[in-house]
N, C-alpha and C positions, 0 to 999 in steps of 0.2 A: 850567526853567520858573519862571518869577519872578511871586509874586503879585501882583496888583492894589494901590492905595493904600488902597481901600474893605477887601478881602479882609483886610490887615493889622490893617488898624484893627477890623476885626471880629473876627479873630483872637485880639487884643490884649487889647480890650475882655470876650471871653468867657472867656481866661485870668484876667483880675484879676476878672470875677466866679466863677469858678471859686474861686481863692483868699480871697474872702473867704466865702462858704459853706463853704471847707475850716475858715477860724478861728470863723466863729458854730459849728460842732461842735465845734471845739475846747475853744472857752470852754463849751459844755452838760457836756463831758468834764471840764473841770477842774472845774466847780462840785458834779461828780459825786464825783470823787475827793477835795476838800475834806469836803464833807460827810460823807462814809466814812473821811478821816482823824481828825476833829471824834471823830465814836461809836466810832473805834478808840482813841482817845486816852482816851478818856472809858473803855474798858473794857482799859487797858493792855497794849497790844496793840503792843509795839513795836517789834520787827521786820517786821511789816506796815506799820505807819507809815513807818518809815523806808526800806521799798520804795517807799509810796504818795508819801513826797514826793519822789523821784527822780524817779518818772516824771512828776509833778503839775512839777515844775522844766524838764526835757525838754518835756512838750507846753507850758509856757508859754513857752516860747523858741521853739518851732516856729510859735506862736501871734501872736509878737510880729512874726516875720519875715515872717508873709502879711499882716499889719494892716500891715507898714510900709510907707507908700507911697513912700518912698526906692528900695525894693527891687525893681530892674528884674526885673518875673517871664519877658524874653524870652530871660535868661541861664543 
């Protein structure tokens, strides 16, 4: 069964807002993990930091690839 042109495009349309509600929490996450690496840094804490910016590195790349509108999301 093959969907419609409209079906598609709806389809389409509700994946790429899908993905960008995935990066606006994204970016609430990273401003999170900033801020936590900021007062870790400040209370020398750094083995936590240096987890915090791995992960804070990862969701920005994760972040970068649903904001990219290059990035065919039907692949």
């Amino acid at each position: 069964m093959t969907l419609s042109r409209h079906q598609r495009e709806k389809d389409l349309n509700e994946v790429i807002a899908a993905r960008r509600a995935a990066a606006v929490k994204l970016r609430e996450a990273l401003a999170l993990i900033d801020a936590a690496k900021r007062k870790l840094t400040y209370n020398k804490s750094d083995a936590i930091v240096f987890d915090l910016k791995q992960i804070y590195e990862q969701l920005k790349e994760t972040t970068e690839t649903l904001e990219d509108p290059e990035f065919d999301p039907t692949l």
